[in-house]
C-alpha atoms as a printed R data frame, in Angstrom:
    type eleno elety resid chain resno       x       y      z
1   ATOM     1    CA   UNK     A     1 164.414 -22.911 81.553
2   ATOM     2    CA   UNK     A     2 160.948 -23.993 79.612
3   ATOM     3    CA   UNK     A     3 161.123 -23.254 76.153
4   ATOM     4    CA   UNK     A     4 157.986 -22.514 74.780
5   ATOM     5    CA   UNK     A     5 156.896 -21.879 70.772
6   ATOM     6    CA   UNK     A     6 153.453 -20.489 69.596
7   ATOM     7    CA   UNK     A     7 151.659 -20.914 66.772
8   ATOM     8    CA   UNK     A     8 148.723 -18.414 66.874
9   ATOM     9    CA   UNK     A     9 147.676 -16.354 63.729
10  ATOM    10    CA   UNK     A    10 146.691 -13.236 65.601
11  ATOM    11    CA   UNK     A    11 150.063 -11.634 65.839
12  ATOM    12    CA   UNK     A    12 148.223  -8.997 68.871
13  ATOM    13    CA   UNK     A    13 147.564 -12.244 71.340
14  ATOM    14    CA   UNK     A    14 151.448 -13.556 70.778
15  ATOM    15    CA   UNK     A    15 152.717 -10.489 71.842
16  ATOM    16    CA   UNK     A    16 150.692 -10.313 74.640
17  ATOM    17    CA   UNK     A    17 151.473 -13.507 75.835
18  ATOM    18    CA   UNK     A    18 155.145 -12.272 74.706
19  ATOM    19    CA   UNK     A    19 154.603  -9.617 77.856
20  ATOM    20    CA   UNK     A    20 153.042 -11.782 80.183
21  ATOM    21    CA   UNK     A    21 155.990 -14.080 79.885
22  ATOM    22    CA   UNK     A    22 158.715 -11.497 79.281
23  ATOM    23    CA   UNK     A    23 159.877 -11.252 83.006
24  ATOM    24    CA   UNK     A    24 159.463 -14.974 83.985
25  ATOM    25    CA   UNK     A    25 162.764 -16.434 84.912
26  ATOM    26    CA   UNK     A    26 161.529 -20.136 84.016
27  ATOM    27    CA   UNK     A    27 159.690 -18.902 81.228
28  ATOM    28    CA   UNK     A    28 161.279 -18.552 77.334
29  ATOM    29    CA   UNK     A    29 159.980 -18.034 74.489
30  ATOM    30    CA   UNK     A    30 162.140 -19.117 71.469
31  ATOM    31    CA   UNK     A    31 159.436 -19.857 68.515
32  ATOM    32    CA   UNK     A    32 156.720 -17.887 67.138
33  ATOM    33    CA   UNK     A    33 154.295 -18.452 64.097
34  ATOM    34    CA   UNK     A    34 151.087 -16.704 62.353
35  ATOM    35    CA   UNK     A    35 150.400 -20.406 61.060
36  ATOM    36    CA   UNK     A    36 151.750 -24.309 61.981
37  ATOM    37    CA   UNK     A    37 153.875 -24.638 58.524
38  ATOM    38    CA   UNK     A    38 155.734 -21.907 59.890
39  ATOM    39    CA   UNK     A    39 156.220 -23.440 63.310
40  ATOM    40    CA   UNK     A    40 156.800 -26.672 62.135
41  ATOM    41    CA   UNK     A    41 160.070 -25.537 60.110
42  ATOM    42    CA   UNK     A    42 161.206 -23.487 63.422
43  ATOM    43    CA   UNK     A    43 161.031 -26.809 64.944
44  ATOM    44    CA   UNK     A    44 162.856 -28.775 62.859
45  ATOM    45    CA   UNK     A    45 165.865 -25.939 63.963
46  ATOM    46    CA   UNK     A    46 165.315 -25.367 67.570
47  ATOM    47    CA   UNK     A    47 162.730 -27.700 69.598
48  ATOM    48    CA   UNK     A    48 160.764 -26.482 72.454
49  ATOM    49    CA   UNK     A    49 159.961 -28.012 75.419
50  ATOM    50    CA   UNK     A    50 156.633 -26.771 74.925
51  ATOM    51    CA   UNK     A    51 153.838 -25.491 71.932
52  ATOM    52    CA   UNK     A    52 150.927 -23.373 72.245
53  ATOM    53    CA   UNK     A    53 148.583 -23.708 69.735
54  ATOM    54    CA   UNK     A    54 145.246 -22.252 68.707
55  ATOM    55    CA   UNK     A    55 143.038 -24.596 66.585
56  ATOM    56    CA   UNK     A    56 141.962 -22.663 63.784
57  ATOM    57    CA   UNK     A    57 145.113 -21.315 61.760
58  ATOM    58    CA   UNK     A    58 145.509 -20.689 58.126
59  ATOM    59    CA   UNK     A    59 147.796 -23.283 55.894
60  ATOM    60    CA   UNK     A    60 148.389 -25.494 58.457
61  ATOM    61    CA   UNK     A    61 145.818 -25.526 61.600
62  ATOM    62    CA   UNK     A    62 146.439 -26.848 64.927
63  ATOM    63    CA   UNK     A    63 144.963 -30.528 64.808
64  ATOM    64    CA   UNK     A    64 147.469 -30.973 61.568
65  ATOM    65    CA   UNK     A    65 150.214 -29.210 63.843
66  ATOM    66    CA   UNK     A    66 149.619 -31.615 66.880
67  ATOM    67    CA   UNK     A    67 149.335 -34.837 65.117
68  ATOM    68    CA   UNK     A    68 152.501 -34.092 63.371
69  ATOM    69    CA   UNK     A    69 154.292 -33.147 65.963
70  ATOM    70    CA   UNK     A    70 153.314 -35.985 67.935
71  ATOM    71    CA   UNK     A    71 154.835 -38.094 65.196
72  ATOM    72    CA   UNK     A    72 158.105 -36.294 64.413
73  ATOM    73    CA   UNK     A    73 158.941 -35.002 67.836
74  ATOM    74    CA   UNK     A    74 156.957 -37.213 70.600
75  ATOM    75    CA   UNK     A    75 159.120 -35.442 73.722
76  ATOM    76    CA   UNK     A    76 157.316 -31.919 72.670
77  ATOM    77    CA   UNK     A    77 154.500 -31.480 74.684
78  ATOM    78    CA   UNK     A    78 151.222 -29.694 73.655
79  ATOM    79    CA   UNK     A    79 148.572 -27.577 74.327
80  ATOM    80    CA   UNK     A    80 145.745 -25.785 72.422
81  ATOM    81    CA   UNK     A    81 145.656 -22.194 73.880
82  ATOM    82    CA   UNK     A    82 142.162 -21.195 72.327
83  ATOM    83    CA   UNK     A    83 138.816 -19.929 72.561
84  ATOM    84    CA   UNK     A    84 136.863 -22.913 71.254
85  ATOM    85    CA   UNK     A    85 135.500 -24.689 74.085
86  ATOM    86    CA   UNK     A    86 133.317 -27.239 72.096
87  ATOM    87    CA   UNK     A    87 133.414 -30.034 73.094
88  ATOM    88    CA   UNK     A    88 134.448 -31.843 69.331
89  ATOM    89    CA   UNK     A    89 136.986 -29.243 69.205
90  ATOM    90    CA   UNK     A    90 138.492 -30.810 72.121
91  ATOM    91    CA   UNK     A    91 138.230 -33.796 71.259
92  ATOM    92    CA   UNK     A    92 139.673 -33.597 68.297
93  ATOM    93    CA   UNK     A    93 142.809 -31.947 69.971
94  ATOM    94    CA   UNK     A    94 143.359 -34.817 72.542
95  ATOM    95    CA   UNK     A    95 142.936 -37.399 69.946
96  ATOM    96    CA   UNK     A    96 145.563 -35.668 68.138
97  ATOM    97    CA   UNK     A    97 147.906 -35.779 70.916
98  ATOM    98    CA   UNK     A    98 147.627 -32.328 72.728
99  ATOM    99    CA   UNK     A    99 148.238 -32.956 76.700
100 ATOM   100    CA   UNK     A   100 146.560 -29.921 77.517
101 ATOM   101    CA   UNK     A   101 143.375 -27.436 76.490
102 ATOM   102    CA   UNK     A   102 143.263 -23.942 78.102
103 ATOM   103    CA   UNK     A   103 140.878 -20.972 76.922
104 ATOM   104    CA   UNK     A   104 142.371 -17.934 75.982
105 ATOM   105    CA   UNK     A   105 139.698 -16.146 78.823
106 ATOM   106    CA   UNK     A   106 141.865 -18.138 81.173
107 ATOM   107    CA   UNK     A   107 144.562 -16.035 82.960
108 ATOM   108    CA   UNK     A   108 148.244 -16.129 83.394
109 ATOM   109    CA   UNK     A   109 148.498 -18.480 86.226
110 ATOM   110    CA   UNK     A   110 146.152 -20.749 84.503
111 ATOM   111    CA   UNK     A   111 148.499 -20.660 81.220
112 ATOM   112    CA   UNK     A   112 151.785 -21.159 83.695
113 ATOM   113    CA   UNK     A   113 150.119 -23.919 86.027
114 ATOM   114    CA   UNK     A   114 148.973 -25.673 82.719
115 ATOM   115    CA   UNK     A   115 152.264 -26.103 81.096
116 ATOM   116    CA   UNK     A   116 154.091 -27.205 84.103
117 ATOM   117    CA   UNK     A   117 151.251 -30.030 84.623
118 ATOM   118    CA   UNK     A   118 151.739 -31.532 80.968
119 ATOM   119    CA   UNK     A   119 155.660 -31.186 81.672
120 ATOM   120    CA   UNK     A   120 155.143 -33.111 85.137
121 ATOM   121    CA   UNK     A   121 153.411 -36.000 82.655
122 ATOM   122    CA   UNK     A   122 150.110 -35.394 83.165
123 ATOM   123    CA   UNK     A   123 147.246 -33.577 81.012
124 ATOM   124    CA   UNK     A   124 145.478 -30.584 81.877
125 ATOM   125    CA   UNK     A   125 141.915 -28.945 80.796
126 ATOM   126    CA   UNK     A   126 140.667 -25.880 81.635
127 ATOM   127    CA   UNK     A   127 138.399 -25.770 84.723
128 ATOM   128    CA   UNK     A   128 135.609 -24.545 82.464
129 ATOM   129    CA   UNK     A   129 136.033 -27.856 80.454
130 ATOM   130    CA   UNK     A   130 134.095 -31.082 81.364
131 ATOM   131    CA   UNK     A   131 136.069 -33.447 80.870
132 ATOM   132    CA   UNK     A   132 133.216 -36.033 81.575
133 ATOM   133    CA   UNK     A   133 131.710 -35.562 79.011
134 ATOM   134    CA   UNK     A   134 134.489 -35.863 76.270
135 ATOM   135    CA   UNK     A   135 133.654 -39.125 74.303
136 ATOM   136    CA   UNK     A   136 130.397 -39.662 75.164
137 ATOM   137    CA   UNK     A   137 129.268 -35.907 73.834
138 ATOM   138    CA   UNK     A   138 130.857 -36.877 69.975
139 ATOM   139    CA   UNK     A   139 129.619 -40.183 70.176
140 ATOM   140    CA   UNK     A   140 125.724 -39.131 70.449
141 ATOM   141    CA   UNK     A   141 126.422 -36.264 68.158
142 ATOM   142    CA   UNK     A   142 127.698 -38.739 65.353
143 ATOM   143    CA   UNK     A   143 124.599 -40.664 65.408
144 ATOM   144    CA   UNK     A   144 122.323 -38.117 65.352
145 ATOM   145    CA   UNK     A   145 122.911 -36.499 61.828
146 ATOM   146    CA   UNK     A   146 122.191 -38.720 58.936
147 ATOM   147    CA   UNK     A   147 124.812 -39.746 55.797
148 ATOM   148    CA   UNK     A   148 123.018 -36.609 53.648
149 ATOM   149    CA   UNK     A   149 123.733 -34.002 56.964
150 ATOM   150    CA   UNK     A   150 127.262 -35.466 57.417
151 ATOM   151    CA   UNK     A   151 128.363 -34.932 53.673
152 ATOM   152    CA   UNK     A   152 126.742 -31.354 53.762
153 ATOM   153    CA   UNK     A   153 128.692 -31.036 56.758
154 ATOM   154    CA   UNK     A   154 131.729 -31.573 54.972
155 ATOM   155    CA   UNK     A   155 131.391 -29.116 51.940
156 ATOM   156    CA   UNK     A   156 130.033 -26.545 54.843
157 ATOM   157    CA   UNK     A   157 133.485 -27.280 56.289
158 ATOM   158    CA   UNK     A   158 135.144 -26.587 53.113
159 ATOM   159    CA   UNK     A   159 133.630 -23.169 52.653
160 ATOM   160    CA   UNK     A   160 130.989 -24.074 50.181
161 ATOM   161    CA   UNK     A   161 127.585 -21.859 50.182
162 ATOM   162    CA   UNK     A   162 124.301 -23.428 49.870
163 ATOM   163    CA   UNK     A   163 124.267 -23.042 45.921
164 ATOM   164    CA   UNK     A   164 127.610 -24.724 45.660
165 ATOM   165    CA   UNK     A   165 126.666 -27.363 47.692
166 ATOM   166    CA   UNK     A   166 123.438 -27.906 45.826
167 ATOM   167    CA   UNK     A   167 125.611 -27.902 41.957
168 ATOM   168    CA   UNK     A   168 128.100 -30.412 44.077
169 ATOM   169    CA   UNK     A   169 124.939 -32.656 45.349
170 ATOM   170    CA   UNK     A   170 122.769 -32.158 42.114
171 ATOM   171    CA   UNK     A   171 119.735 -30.915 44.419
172 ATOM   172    CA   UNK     A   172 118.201 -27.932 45.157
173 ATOM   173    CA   UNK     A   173 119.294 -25.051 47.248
174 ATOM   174    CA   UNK     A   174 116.388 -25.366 49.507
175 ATOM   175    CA   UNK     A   175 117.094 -28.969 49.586
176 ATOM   176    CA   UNK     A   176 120.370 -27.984 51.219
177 ATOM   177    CA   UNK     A   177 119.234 -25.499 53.149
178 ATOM   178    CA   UNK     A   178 116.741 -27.760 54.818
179 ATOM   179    CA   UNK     A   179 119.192 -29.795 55.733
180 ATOM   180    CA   UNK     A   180 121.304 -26.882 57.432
181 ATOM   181    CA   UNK     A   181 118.552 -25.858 59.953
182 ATOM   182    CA   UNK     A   182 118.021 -29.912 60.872
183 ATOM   183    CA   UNK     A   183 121.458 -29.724 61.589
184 ATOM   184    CA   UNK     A   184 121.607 -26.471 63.569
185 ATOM   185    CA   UNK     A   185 118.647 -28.048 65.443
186 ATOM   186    CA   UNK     A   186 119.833 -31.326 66.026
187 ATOM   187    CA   UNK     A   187 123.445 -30.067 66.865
188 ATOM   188    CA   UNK     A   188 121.805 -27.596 69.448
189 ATOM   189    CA   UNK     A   189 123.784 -24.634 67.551
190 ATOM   190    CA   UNK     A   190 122.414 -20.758 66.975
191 ATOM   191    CA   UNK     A   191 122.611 -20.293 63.273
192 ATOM   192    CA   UNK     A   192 124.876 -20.701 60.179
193 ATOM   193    CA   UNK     A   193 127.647 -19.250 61.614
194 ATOM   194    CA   UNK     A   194 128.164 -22.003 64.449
195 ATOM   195    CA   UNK     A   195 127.713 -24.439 61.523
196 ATOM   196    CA   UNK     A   196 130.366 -23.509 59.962
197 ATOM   197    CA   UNK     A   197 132.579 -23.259 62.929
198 ATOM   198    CA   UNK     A   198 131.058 -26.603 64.353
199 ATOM   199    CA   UNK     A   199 132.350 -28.176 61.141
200 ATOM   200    CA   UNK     A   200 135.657 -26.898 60.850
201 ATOM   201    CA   UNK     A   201 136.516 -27.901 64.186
202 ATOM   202    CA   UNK     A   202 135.254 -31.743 63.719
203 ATOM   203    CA   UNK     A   203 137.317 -31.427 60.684
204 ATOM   204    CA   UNK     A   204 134.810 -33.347 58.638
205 ATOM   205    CA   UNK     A   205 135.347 -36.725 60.309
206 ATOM   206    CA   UNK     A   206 131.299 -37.747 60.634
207 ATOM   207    CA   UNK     A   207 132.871 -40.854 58.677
């Protein structure tokens, strides 16, 4: 039996994953959390075999949930179930110590063939992930922005609008603003919105 905890903050996609599983002989599902604080003190009870995570979580997300895991419990294998397929988010995520990275578009026998890869040893990725390019991708991306774009980036990251930014900086809004659409250029992204995500998901490490 594969014992399997979740740490997803949309309650809707645990269930469902909750009915995909429910008649699965080989399948159980002992854990569930709405954030990785909560998971984490499930584990220290009960350990899976196995924890789906998605990335973005409140309290606790799920690169702080897979590196501490990885510390305290380095048996527990684990994968980000998501539907960031960035590239920095997944690198992030492997560097962490995830074994696996599935999209939540992926179906059922994509989610079942991917845990019992990382619990044969080896690492998985979804086939719409490539892998090739890992590395090389975040490299080029770090050089590109300059010291100024990478601390924006940061206070972006931390929820900060343009006018905070600019009191933080002790420049001007359009200063700051400038420096967002270099960014979204540079970064090949499609507006504020994928900033913000972008930098959330790099967790701020342009250091």
């Amino acid at each position: 039996m594969i014992k399997i905890s979740i740490a997803e903050d949309h309650q809707s996609l645990i269930d469902g994953i909750d009915l995909l599983l429910k008649y699965e002989e080989d399948y159980k599902i002992i854990h569930t959390a709405n954030n990785g604080k909560d998971l984490l003190e499930q584990i220290k009870k009960k350990q899976p075999d196995i924890v789906l995570t998605d990335i973005r979580m409140p309290i606790l997300d799920g690169i702080s949930l897979t590196q501490t895991i990885t510390q305290l419990y380095p048996k527990i294998k684990i994968i980000a179930f998501t539907m960031f397929d960035q590239l920095e988010a997944i690198e992030q995520m492997r560097q962490a110590g995830a074994h696996g990275y599935i999209l939540k578009s992926s179906g059922l026998n994509d989610l079942k063939i991917a845990i019992d890869t990382v619990l044969k040893g080896e690492n998985y990725y979804d086939k719409a992930i490539d892998i090739n390019s890992l590395g090389q991708n975040i490299s080029n991306k770090k050089t590109i922005l300059s010291k100024s774009e990478r601390e924006i980036l940061q206070l972006i990251g931390r929820g900060l609008t343009s006018n905070e930014i600019a009191e933080e900086r002790y420049c001007s809004v359009s200063t700051v603003e400038t420096h967002r659409k270099n960014m979204i250029k540079k970064l090949g992204l499609q507006g504020k919105g994928e900033l913000l995500r972008y930098a959330i998901e790099k967790k701020y490490d342009f250091n």
